[in-house]
C-alpha positions as CSV (number, residue, x, y, z in Angstrom):
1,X,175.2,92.2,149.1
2,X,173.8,92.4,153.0
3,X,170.6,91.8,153.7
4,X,169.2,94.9,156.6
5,X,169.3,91.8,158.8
6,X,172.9,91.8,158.6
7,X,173.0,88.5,156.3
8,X,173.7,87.8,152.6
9,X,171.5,87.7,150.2
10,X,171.5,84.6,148.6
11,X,167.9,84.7,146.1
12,X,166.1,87.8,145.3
13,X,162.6,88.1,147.5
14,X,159.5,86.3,144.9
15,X,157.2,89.1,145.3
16,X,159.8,91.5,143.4
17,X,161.3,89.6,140.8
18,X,160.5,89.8,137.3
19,X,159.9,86.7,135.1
20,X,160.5,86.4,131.4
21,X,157.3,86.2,129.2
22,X,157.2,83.6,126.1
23,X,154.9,84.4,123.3
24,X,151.9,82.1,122.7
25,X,152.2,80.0,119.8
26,X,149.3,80.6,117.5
27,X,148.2,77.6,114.9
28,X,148.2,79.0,111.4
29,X,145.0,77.7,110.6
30,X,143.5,80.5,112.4
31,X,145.7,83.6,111.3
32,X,144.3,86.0,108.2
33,X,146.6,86.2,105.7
34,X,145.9,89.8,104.0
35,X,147.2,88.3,100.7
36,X,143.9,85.9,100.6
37,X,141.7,88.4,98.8
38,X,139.4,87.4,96.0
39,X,141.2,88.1,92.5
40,X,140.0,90.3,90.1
41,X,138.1,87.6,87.5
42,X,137.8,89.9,84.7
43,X,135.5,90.1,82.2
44,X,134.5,86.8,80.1
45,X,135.2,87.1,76.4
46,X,133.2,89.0,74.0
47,X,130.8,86.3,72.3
48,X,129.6,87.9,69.2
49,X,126.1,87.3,68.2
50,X,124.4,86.0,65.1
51,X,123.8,89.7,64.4
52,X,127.3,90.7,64.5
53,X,128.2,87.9,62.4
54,X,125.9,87.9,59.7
55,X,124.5,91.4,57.9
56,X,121.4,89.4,56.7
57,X,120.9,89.2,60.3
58,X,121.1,92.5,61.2
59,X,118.7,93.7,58.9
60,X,116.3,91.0,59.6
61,X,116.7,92.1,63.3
62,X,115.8,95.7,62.5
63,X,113.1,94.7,60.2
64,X,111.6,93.0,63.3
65,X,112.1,95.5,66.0
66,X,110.4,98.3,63.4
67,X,108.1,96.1,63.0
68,X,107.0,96.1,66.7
69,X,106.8,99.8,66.3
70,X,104.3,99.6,63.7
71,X,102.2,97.1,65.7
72,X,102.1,99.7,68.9
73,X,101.0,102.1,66.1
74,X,98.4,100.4,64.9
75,X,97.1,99.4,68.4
76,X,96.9,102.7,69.9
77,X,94.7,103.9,66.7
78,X,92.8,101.0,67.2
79,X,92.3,101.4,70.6
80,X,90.5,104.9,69.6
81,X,88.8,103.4,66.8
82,X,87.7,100.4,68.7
83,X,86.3,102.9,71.6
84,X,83.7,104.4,69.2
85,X,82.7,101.9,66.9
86,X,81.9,99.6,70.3
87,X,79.9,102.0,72.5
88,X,79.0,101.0,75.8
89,X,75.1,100.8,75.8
90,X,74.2,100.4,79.9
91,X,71.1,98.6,79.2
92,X,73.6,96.2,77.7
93,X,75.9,94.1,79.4
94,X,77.5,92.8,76.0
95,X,78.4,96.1,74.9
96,X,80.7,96.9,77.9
97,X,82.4,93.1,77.6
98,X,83.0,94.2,73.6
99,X,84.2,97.6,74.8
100,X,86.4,96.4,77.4
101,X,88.1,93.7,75.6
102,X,88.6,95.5,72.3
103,X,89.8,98.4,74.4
104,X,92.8,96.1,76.3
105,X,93.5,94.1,73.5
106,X,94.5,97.5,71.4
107,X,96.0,99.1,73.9
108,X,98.2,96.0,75.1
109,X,99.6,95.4,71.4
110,X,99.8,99.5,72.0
111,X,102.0,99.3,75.1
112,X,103.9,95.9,74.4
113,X,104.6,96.8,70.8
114,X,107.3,99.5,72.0
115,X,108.1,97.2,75.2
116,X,109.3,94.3,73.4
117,X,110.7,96.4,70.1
118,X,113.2,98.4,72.9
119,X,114.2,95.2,74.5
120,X,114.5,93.6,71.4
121,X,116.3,96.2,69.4
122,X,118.8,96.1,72.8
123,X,119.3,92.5,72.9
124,X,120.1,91.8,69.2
125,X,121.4,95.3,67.2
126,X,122.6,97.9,70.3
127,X,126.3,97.3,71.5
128,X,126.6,94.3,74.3
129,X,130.1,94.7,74.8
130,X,130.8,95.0,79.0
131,X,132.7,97.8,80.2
132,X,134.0,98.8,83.8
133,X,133.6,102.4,84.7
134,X,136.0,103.3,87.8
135,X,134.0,105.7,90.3
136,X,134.8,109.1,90.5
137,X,134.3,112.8,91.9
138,X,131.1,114.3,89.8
139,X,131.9,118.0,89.8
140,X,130.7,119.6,86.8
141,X,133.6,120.7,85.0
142,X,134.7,121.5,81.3
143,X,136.4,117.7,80.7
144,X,133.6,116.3,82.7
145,X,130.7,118.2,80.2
146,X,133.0,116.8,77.4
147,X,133.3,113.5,78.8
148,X,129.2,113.3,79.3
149,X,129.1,114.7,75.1
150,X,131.4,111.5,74.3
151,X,129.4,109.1,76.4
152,X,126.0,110.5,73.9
153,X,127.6,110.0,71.0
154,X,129.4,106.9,71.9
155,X,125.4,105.6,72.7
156,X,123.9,107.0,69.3
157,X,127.0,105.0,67.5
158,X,126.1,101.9,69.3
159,X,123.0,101.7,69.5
160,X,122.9,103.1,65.7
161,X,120.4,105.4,66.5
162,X,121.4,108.1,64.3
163,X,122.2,105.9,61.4
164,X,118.7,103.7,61.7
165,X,116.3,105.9,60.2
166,X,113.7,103.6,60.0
167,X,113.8,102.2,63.5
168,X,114.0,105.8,65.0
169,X,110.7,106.7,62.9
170,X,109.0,104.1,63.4
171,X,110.0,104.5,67.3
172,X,109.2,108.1,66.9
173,X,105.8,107.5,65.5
174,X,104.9,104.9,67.8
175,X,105.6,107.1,71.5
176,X,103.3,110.0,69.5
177,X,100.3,107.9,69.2
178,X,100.4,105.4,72.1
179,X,99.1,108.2,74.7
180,X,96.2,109.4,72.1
181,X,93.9,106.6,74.0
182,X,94.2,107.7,77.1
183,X,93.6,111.2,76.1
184,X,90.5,110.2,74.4
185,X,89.1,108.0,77.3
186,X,89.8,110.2,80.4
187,X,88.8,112.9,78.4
188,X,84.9,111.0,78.0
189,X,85.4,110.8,81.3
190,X,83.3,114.1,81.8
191,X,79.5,114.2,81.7
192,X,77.8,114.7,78.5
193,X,76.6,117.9,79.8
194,X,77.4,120.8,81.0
195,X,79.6,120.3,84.2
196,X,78.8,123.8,85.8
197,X,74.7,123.8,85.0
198,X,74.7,119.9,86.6
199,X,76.2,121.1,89.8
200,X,73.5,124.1,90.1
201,X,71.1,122.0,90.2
202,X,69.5,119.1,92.1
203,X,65.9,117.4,92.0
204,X,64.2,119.8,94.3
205,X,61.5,121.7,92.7
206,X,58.5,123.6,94.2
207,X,55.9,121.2,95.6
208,X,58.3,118.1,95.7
209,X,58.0,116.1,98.9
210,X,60.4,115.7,101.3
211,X,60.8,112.1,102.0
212,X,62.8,109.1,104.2
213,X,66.3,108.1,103.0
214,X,66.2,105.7,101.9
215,X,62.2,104.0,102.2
216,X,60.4,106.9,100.3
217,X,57.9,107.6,102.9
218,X,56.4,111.0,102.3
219,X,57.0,112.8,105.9
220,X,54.0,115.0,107.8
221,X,55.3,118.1,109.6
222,X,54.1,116.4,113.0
223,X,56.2,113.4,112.3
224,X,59.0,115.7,113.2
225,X,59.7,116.3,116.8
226,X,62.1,118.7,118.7
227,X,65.6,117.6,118.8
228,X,65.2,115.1,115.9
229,X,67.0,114.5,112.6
230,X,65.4,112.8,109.5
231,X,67.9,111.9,106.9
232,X,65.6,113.0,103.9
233,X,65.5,112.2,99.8
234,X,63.0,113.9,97.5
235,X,60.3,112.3,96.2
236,X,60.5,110.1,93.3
237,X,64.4,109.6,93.5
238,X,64.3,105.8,93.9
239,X,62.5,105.6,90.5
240,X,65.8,107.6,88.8
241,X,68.0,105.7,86.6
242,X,70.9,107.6,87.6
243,X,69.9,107.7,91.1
244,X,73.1,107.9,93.0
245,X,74.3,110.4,90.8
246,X,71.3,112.7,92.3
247,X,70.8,111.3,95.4
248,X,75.0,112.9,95.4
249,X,73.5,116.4,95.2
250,X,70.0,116.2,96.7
251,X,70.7,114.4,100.1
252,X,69.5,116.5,103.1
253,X,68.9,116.8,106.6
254,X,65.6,117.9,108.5
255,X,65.9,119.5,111.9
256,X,63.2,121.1,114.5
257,X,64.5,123.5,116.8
258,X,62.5,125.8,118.9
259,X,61.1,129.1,116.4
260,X,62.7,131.4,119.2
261,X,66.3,129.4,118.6
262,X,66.1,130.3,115.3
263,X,68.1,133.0,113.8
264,X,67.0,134.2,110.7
265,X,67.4,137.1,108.4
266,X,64.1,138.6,106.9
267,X,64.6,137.1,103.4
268,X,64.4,133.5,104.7
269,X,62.0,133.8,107.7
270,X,59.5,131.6,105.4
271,X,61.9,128.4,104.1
272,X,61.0,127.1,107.6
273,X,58.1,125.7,108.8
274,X,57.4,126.4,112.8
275,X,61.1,125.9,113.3
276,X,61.7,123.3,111.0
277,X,64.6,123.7,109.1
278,X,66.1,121.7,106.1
279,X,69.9,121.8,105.0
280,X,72.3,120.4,102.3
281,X,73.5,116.8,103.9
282,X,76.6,117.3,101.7
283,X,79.9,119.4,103.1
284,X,81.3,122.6,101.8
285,X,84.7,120.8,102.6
286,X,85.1,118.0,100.5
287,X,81.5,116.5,99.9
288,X,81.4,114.2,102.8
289,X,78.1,113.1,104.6
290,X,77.5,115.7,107.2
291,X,75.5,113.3,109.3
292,X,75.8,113.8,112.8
293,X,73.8,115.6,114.8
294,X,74.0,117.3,118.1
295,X,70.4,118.3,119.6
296,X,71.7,120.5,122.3
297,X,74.3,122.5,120.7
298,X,72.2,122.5,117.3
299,X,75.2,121.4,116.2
300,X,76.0,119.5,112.6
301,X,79.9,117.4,112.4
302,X,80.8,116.2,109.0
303,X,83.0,112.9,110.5
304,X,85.5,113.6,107.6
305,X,87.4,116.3,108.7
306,X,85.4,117.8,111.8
307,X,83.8,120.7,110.0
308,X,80.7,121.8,112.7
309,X,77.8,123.7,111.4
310,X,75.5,126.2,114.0
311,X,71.9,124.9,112.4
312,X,70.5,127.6,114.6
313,X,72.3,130.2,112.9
314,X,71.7,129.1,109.3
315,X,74.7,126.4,109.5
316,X,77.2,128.5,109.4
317,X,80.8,127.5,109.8
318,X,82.0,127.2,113.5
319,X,84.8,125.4,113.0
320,X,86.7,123.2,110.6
321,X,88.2,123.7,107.0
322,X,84.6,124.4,105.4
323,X,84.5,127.6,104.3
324,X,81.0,128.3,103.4
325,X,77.6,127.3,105.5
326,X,75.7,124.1,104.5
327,X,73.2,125.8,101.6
328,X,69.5,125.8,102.9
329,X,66.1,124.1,101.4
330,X,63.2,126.2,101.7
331,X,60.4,124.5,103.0
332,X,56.7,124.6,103.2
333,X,53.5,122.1,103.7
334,X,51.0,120.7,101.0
335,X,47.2,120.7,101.6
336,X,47.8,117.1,103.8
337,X,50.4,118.5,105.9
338,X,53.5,116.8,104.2
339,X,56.7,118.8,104.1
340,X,57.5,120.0,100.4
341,X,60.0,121.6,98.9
342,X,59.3,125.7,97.9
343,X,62.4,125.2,95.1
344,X,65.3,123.9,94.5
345,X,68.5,125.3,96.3
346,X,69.2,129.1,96.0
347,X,73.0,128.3,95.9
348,X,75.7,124.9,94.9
349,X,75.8,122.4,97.0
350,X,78.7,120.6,98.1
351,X,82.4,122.0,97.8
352,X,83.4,124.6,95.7
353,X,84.4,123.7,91.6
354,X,85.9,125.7,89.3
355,X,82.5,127.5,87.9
356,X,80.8,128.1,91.4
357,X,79.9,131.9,91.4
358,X,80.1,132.3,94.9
């Protein structure tokens, strides 16, 4: 063939030619071979226990596991026997070690009686052999509904549930009693008295002082300036035995605002005292502290959840999830010009409970 130059081609041009392309030998020790996957092992064989060998066992087994059943039985009526024949006397600090020991030492064999019986009755007379179930489509169906009555009755044949009378009894017998403790302990766990009249009342009375959280110091109606806040108690509270649970309902807070910031309806113009003014310390919300105090708005903040109370316009509710004002103390002086209580609270204090009438 001529070239355009008029000569013969004798080699084809480098940039256009086209060279062969030899495959790059790969060592074998770095191919994967799709047939190296793990085998199936299969299950080991079946060893049969000394259960399955030997009948003696077997009843010896079940003997044992229904006897477990008793023991939980007999702890959880201990445990309920044990909680009243061992009071806990709080003068007494042997009497709550007695109760507390007898109490978890019945109500252990209680709870470990029906633990180790169902492990137990698993591990020596309930079927062990190992199965392979092949994943599947759940859709409720009439074969599957069949399928899921097999697989029960396969389970009570197995586990001789059915046929086991005196397992199942005793099994029975034992889940009845075990939660009778606890009934009978969170049931105590309610005051003596009447919840609803205990939450009416608090330690104020008529002519009770009005005195400094937590010292006891009686306080003068001079002591109290404008734009303060005294954290108060009523007298004698310190010498309570049950202090905290009254200190709980009787906690309040002592404000002087100017007479003419007051707003007052007629029925309360006299439970202050030349604008002093005394309110619950303990939230409508919840029962959280309302302890912070802002002099120029007259403004009470529970810190719990942000509830603010107008003191100026009988603490009611200006914003917040309280739903109620902060129930009022009326106020008065003694012949020696310390602040005393008229009576006790006109209304609950603290959140709302299920007997509150308003």
């Amino acid at each position: 063939m001529a070239d355009h130059n008029g000569g013969q081609s004798g080699s084809t041009d480098a940039g256009t030619a086209v060279e062969p392309s030899v495959p790059r030998t790969v060592s074998s020790g770095t191919a994967v071979v799709v047939q190296d996957g793990i085998p199936n092992p299969g299950h080991q064989p079946h060893r049969l226990r000394v259960t399955d060998l030997d009948p003696k066992k077997e009843k010896e087994a079940s003997r044992r596991v229904s006897g477990l059943f008793f023991l939980s039985l007999i702890g959880s009526v201990a445990a309920v026997v044990f909680y009243f024949v061992f009071p806990i006397d709080p003068s007494n600090l042997a009497s709550v070690r007695i109760n507390t020991l007898s109490l978890g030492v019945a109500i252990s064999l209680g709870l470990l009686g029906i633990g180790i019986g169902a492990v137990h009755w698993a591990k020596a007379l309930m079927s062990d052999a190992e199965i392979t179930e092949e994943r599947h489509g759940t859709r409720g169906s009439d074969a599957t509904r069949a399928k899921a009555v097999d697989v029960f009755t396969l389970g009570n044949k197995e586990s001789g549930f059915g046929r086991r009378a005196l397992i199942r009894n005793s099994l029975f017998a034992a889940l009845a009693v075990t939660p009778i403790p606890a009934v009978v302990l969170f049931r105590d766990l309610a005051p003596a008295e009447e919840p609803g009249e205990l939450l009416r009342h608090t330690m104020w009375d008529k002519g009770v002082r009005l005195t400094r959280d937590p010292s006891g110091t009686p306080i003068k109606a001079s002591d109290v300036t404008y734009g303060s806040a005294f954290h108060v108690i009523p007298d004698g509270l310190n010498e309570e035995e049950d202090r905290l649970e009254q200190k709980a309902k009787a906690s309040v807070l002592l404000m002087r605002l100017r007479p003419e910031d007051l707003i007052e309806p007629d029925e309360k113009k006299d439970w202050s005292y030349q604008g002093i003014v005394a309110y619950s310390k303990i939230c409508t919300h919840v029962g959280c502290p309302v302890a912070l105090y802002e002099q120029q708005t007259h403004n009470l903040l529970c810190p719990c959840h942000q509830s603010q109370f107008d003191v100026s316009d009988q603490a009611k509710v200006i914003f917040g999830p309280a739903s109620r004002p902060l129930p009022q103390l009326p106020i008065a002086i003694d012949d020696e010009g310390y602040l005393v209580a008229q009576s006790d609270f006109h209304e609950p204090v603290g959140p709302s409970f299920w007997e509150r009438e308003l």
